[in-house]
N, C-alpha and C positions, 0 to 999 in steps of 0.2 A: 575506368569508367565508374560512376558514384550510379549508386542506388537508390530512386528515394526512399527517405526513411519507413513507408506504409509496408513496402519488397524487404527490405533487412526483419523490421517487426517481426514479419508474418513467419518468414525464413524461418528467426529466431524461436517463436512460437512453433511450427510444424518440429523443429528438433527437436527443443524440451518436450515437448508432448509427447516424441518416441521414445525418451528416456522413460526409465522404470524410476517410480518413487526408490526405492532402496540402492541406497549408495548414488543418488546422484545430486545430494546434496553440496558436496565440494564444487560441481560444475556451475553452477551461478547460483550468486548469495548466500548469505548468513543462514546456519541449522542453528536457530536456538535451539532445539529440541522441543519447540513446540508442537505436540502431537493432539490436539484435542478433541474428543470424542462429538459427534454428530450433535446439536443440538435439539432437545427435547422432542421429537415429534418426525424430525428428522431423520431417513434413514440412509444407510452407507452411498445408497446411489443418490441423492441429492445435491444439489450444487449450491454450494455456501461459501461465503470468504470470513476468514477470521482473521481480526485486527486486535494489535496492542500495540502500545505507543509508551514514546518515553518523553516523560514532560520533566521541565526545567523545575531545578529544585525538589524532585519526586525520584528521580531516576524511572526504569521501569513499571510500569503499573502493574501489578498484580492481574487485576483482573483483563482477561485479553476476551473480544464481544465477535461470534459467529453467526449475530442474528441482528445486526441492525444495530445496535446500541450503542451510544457514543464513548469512543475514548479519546482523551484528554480532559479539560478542563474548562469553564467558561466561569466569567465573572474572578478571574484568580488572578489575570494578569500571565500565565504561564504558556509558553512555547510549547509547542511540540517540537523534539529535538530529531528523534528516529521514530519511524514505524517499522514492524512487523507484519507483514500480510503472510497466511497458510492459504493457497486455494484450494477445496475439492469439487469434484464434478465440472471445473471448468475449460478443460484439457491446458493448463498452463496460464502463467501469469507473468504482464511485463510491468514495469510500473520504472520513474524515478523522480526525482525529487530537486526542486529547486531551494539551496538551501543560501540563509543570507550571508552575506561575504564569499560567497565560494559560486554561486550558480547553479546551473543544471549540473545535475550529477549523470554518468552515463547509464542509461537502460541496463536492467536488472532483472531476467528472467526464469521463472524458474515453471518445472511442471508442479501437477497436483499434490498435494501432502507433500509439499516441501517449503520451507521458510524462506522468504523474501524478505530483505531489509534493507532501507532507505532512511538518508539523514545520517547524522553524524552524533554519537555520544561523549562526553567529555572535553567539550570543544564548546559548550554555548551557544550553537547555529542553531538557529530559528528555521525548520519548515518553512517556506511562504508562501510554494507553489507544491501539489503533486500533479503526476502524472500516471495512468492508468489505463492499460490496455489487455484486452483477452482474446483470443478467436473464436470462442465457440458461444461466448454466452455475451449476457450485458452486466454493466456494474453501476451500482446507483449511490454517488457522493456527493457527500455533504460538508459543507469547510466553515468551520467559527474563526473568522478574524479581529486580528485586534484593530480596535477602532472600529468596527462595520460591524460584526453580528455573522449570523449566519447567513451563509448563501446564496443557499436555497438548492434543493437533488439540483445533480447530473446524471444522466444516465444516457448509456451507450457502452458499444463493444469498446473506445475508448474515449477515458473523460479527463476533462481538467478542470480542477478544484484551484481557489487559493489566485492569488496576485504576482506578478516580477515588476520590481521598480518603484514598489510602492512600500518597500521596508512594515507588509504587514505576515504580520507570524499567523501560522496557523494555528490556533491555542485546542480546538475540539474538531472531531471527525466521526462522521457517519459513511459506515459502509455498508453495502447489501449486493451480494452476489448472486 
């Protein structure tokens, strides 16, 4: 018997959230080792999402943004290839990514203070679509396409940024948890 996808989510969410941040990085997604401290103003119990991304012809960016600010690029012509999401305070994070020539990718979940990553590195795939979902809180994105511009917030417990079938890259993104 098939589940709809909203019953698997949530499932998926209620576990990750019972995992302990420590050691359960192996269990869904990439551990960059991105660990980053609370942004300015912010303290340990706050709910924030922090984003880095890896844009075409750049590899990784250095700077990775926990308070809204955009990563990737606009006016460059450049892909977003992968992102990195860290959530905290939001009891767990799902997200995936529609990537071009390849598709949806499958759901990616992971709890708080642990790295999440979608898209594909070393491979030239273009971002086109993401996907975004949390249980406990809402997330507010924003997607730069080529050809069009940006797209103006989404926001909800889960959002969709970005196009399928329309071969447009996601080049820049804003996030706010």
């Amino acid at each position: 018997m098939r589940r709809p996808l909203a019953q698997v989510l949530t499932a998926a969410l209620l576990f990750v959230g019972s995992l302990s941040a420590t050691g359960a990085a192996g269990a869904a997604g990439a551990d960059s080792g991105i660990r980053p401290a609370p942004p300015v103003g912010q303290g340990l119990n706050s709910r924030y999402l922090c984003v880095q991304a890896h844009v075409a012809g750049i590899g990784w960016q250095a700077d990775k943004t926990c308070t809204g600010t955009m990563v990737g690029t606009t006016g460059e012509g450049r892909a977003i290839e992968a992102l990195r999401f860290v959530p905290f305070g939001m009891s767990g994070l799902c997200a995936r990514a529609h990537v071009a020539t390849v598709g949806w990718q499958p759901w990616v979940c992971v709890p708080d203070n642990v790295t999440l990553e979608v898209g594909t590195t070393g491979q030239s795939l273009a971002i086109e679509a993401l996907e975004v979902q949390t249980q406990s809180a809402s997330v507010v994105l924003n997607a730069h396409l080529s050809g069009y511009g940006w797209q103006g917030q989404r926001a909800g417990a889960r959002v969709l940024v970005g196009t399928t079938g329309e071969s447009r890259a996601i080049e820049a993104l804003t996030a706010i948890g």
